[in-house]
C-alpha positions as CSV (number, residue, x, y, z in Angstrom):
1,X,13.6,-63.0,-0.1
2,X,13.1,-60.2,2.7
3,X,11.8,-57.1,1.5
4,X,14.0,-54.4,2.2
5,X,12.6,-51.8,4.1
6,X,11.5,-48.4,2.2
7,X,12.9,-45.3,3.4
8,X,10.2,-42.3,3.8
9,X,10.4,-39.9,1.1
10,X,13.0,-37.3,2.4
11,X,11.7,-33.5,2.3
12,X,13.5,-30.6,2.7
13,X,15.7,-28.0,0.4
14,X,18.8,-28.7,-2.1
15,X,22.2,-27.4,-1.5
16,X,21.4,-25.7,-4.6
17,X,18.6,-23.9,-3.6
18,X,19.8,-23.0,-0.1
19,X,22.9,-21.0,-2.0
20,X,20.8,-20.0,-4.3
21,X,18.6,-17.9,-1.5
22,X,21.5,-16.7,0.0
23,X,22.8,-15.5,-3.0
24,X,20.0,-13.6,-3.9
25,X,19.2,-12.3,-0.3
26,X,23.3,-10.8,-0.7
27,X,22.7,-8.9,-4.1
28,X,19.1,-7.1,-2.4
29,X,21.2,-6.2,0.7
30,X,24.3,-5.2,-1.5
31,X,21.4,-2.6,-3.3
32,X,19.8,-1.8,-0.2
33,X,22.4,-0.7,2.7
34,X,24.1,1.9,1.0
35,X,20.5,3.5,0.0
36,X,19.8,3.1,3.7
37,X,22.9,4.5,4.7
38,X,22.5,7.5,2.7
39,X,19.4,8.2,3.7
40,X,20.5,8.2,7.4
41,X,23.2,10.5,6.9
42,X,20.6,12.8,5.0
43,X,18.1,13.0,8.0
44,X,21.2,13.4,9.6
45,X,21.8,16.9,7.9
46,X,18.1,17.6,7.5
47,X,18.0,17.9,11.8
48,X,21.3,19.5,12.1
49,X,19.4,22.2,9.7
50,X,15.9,22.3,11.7
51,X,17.6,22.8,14.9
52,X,20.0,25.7,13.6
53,X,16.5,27.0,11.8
54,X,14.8,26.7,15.2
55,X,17.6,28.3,17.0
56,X,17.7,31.2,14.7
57,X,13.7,32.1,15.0
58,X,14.0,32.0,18.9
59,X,17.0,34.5,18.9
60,X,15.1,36.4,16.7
61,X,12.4,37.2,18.3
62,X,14.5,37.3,21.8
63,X,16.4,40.3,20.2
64,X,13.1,41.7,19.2
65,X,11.4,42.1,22.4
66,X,14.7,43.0,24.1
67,X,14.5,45.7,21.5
68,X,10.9,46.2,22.2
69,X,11.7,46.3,25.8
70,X,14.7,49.2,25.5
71,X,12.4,51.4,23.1
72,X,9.7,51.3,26.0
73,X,12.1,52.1,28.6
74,X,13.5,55.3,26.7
75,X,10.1,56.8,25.6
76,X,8.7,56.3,29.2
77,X,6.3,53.5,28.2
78,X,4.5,55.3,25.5
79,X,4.2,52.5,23.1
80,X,1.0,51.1,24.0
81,X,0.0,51.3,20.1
82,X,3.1,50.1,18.7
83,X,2.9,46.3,18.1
């Protein structure tokens, strides 16, 4: 009697485990996008309020020196010890 040839052991991942992965893999990014997505719309927000901050200092002190500016021109430019 021949001997049937053996066939190599065959290596490699189950069905099972492969759906098993993706499974997993889907619950993590069903927890993690919205927390991502919340916290883009937050630094969203948080830049919106820097510039408007930002804004608000420079017209500040614009107004300010052009205040500084039109209380030197009406004393004559006395102010040389006001700061």
């Amino acid at each position: 009697m021949k001997n049937a040839p053996r066939c190599a052991p065959q290596s490699g991942f189950s069905l099972v485990e492969l759906i098993s992965v993706l499974v997993v893999l889907g619950v993590l990014a069903g927890i993690a996008l919205p927390r991502f997505l919340d916290m883009s719309d937050q630094a969203f927000a948080r830049g919106i309020a820097s510039n408007l901050n930002s804004w608000a200092d420079n017209r500040f002190v614009s107004d300010m020196s052009r205040a500084r500016g039109n209380l030197e021109a009406l004393s004559g430019g006395g102010l040389s010890g006001v700061n």
